[in-house]
Residue, then its C-alpha position, 0 to 999 in steps of 0.5 A: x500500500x505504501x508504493x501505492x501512496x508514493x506513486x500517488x505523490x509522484x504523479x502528483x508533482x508531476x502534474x503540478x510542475x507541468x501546470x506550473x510550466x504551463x502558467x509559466x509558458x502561457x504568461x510568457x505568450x502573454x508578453x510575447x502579444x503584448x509586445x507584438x501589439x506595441x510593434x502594430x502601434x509603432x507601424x499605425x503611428x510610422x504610416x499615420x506621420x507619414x501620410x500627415x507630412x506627405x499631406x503637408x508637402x514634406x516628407x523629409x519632417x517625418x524622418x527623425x520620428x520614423x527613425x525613433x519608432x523604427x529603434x523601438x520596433x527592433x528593440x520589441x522583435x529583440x524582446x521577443x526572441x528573448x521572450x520565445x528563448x524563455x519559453x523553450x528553456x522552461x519546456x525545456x526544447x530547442x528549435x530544428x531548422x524544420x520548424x519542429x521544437x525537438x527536446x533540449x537532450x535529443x542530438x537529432x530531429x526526429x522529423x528532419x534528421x538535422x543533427x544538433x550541435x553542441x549537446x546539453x549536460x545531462x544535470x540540465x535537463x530533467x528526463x520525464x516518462x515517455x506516454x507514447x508508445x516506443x520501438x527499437x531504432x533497427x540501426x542503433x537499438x535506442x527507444x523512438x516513437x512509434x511513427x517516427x521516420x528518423x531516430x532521434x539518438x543516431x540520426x538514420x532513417x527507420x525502415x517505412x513500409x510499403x503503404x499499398x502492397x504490390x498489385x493492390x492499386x487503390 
């Protein structure tokens, strides 16, 4: 009974580290919109000063304003890459250059087969249990999920098979 208990604890603070990472993260995008509507002011003001010294035959009284605006809109989009670096550390991912976000542990992305250089320290990231079914990678033996093409230990290509057997036309 006591194991029993002790399971209970467990999945317990699982659960509520992965609600206090999904506040963390959905506080996050909060900013991230924020900060984006701010960008949509600036551009609305930028146009609006724009139109206002074409109407008054001088474009050239609306260079300094656009300039400061266009500083703050540069300094927001560097917020927000700042910001979506925040998210990926707390969910603990790292983006691949197919556009999938890929566990922060793994060396390869198990979509594209990109190969991530650098690595990240064991001590660094917290391993949580796998909820999806997993086989054996045919080339070096290591748990993938089910359905993915490319193993995200060694980087080969798993085995696909045929989708329509030979002769059955659909």
């Amino acid at each position: 009974m006591k194991g029993f208990f002790d399971r209970m604890k467990e999945g317990a603070a699982e659960a509520a580290k992965y609600a206090q990472q999904t506040v963390e993260v959905t506080r996050l995008r909060a900013q991230i919109s924020s900060k984006e509507k701010e960008i949509d002011r600036y551009f609305g003001a930028i146009g609006e000063r724009v139109f206002q010294a074409y109407m008054d035959g001088n474009l050239a009284e609306s260079e300094p304003f656009i300039g400061e605006a266009s500083a703050q809109i540069l300094r927001l989009r560097q917020e927000i890459v700042d910001v979506e670096n925040r998210i990926q550390e707390v969910r603990q991912t790292k983006p691949c250059v197919c556009g999938r976000e890929v566990p922060a542990d793994k060396k390869f992305c198990p979509d594209c087969g990109h190969r991530f250089e650098g690595g990240v320290k064991p001590e660094e990231v917290v391993v949580e249990p796998e909820e999806t079914p997993a086989e054996a990678c045919p080339a070096c033996g290591a748990q993938r999920p089910v359905g993915i093409d490319t193993c995200p230990a060694c980087g080969r290509p798993g085995e696909k098979p045929d989708s329509l057997p030979p002769g059955n036309p659909e």
